[in-house]
C-alpha positions as CSV (number, residue, x, y, z in Angstrom):
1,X,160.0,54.1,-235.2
2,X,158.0,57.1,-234.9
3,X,160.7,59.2,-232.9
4,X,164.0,58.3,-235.3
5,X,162.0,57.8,-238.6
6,X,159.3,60.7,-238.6
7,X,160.7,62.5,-235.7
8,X,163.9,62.9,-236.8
9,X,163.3,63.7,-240.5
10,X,160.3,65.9,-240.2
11,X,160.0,69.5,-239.6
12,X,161.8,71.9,-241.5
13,X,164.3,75.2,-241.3
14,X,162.4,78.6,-242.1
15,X,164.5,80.0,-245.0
16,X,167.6,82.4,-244.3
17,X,168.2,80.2,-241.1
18,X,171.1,78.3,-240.2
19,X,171.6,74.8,-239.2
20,X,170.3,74.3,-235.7
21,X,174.2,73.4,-234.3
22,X,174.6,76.6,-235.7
23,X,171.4,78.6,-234.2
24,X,170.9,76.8,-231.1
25,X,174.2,75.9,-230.2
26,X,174.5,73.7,-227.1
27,X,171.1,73.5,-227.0
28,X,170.3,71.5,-230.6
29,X,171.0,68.0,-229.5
30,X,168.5,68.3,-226.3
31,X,166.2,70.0,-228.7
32,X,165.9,67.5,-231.3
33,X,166.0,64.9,-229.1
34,X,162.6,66.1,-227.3
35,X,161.3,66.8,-230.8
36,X,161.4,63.7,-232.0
37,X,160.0,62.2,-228.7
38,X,157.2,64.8,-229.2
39,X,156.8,63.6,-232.3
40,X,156.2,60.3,-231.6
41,X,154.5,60.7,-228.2
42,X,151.9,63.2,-230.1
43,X,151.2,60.7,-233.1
44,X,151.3,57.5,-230.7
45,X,147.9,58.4,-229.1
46,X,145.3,58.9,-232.1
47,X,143.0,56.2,-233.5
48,X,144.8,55.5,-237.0
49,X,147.5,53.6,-235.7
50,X,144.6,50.7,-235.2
51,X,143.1,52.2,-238.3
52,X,146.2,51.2,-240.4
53,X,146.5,47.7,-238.3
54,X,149.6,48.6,-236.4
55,X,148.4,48.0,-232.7
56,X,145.0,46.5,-231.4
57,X,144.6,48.7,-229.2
58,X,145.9,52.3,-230.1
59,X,144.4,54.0,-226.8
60,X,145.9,51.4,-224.2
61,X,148.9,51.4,-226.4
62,X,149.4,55.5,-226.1
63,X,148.4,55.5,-222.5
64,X,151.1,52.8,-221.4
65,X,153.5,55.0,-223.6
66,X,152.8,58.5,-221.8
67,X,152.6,56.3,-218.3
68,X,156.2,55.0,-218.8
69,X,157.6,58.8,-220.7
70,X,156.2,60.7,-217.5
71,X,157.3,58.5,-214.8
72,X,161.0,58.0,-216.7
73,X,161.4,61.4,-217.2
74,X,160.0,62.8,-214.2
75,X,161.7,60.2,-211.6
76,X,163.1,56.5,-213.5
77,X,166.3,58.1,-214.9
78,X,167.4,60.0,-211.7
79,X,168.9,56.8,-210.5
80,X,171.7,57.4,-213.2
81,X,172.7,60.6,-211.4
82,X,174.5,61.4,-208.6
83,X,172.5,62.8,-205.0
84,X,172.7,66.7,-206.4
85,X,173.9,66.8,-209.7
86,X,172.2,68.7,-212.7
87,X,171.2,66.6,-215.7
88,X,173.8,67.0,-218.2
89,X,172.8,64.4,-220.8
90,X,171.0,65.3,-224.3
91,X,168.4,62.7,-223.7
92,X,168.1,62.9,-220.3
93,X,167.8,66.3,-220.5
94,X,165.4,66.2,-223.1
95,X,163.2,63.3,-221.2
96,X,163.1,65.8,-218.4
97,X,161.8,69.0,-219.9
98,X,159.5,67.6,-222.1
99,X,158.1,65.8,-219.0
100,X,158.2,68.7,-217.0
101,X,156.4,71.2,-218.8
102,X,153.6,69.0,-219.5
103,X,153.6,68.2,-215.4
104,X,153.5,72.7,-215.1
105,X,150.9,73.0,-218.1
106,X,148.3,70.6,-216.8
107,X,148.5,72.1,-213.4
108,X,145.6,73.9,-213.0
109,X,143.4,71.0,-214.9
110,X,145.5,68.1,-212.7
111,X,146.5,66.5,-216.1
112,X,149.7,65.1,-214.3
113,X,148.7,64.8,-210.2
114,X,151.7,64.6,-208.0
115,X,150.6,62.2,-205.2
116,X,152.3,61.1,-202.0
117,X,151.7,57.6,-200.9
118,X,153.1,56.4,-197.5
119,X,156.0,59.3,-197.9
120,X,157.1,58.1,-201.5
121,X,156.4,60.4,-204.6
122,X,154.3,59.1,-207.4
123,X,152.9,60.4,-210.9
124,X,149.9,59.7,-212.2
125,X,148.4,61.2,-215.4
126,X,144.5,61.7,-214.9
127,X,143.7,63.1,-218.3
128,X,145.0,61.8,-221.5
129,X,143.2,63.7,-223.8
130,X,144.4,67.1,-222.4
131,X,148.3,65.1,-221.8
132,X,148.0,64.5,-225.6
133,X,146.9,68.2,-226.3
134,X,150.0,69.8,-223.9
135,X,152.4,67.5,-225.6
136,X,150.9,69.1,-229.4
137,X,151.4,72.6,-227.8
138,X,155.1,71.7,-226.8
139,X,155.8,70.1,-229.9
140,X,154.4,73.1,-231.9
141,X,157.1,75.1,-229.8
142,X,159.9,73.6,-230.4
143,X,159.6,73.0,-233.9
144,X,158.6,76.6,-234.1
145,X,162.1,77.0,-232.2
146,X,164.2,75.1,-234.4
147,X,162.6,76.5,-237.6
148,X,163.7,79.9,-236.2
149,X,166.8,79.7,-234.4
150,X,165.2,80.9,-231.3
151,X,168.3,80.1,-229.0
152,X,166.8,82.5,-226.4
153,X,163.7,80.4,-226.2
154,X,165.1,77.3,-226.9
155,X,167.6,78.0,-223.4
156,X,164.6,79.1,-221.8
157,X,162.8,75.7,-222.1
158,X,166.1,73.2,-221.0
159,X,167.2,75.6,-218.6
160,X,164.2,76.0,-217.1
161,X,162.9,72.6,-217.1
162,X,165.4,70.4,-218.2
163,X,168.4,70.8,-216.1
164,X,167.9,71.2,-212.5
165,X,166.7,68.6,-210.3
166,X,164.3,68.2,-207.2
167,X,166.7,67.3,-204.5
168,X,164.2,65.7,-202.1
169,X,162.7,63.9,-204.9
170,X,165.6,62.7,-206.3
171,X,167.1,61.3,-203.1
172,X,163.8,59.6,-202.2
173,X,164.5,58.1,-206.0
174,X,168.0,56.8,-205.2
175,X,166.8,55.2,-201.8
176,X,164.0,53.6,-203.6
177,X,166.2,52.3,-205.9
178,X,169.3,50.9,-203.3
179,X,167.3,47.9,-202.9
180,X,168.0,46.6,-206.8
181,X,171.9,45.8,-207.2
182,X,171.7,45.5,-211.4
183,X,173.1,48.4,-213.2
184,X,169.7,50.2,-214.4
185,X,168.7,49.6,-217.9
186,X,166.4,52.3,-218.7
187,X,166.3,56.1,-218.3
């Protein structure tokens, strides 16, 4: 509900500026897409959730969320892609770079560790707090580059993050996965 009711219908067009289809061409769906997810990732972790008597618990509940966001958009959905494609899908794309520049932002604090276990890649998010702060920065950004039209920025961010994938992690992803014979239902 967050992402499609707030996310979707908040944040507004500086005046003068054209619809984002029009401003950020190819880029507006993934754009949108990981603004609303922003949206509701960002507002998901705060106290008033329980406050208003939506969850019981409003930490675990916004901790499970960012668990399953980074480890989907980081590794999960790989399994719908082909050993070396690039990510070519709005949402996927958008799942990706949102996931990935909060993995590059925390760096330096270890917000996001990448840890090896017994040669298979994991993520694990360490600090919350500071995950809940990088995804506020993001989300200032991109709203800031839809209410502009900033396609140069706006290519900038899916290009860089949300397109091209790691091809050793994404094979260990697909050989992880051959053992399951269902069609994947997430990602």
């Amino acid at each position: 509900a967050l992402h499609e009711v707030i996310g979707h219908a908040s944040g507004q067009i500086n005046p003068g500026i054209g619809q984002p289809k029009e401003t950020l061409k190819n880029y507006a769906s993934t754009l949108e897409e990981g603004r609303a997810d922003l949206v509701g990732l960002y507002y998901l972790y705060n106290p008033k959730l329980q406050e208003l008597g939506l969850v019981d618990d409003w930490k675990k509940v916004g901790m499970a969320a960012y668990d399953g966001y980074i480890r989907n958009g980081l590794m999960t959905q790989l399994v719908r892609l082909n050993l070396g494609d690039d990510i070519e899908e709005a949402h996927m794309r958008n799942r990706q770079w949102v996931s990935a520049w909060a993995y590059e932002q925390g760096k330096a604090d270890n917000v996001i560790e990448k840890v090896e276990r017994n040669g298979k890649i994991y993520f694990n998010i360490t600090d919350y707090e500071k995950l809940h702060e990088i995804f506020g920065r993001l989300l200032r950004e991109v709203q800031r580059i839809k209410s502009e039209g900033d396609f140069e920025a706006g290519k900038a961010l899916v290009e860089n993050y949300g397109v091209k994938v790691d091809i050793n992690l994404h094979k260990q992803i697909l050989d992880r996965n051959s053992q399951f014979k269902s069609a994947p239902y997430s990602g």
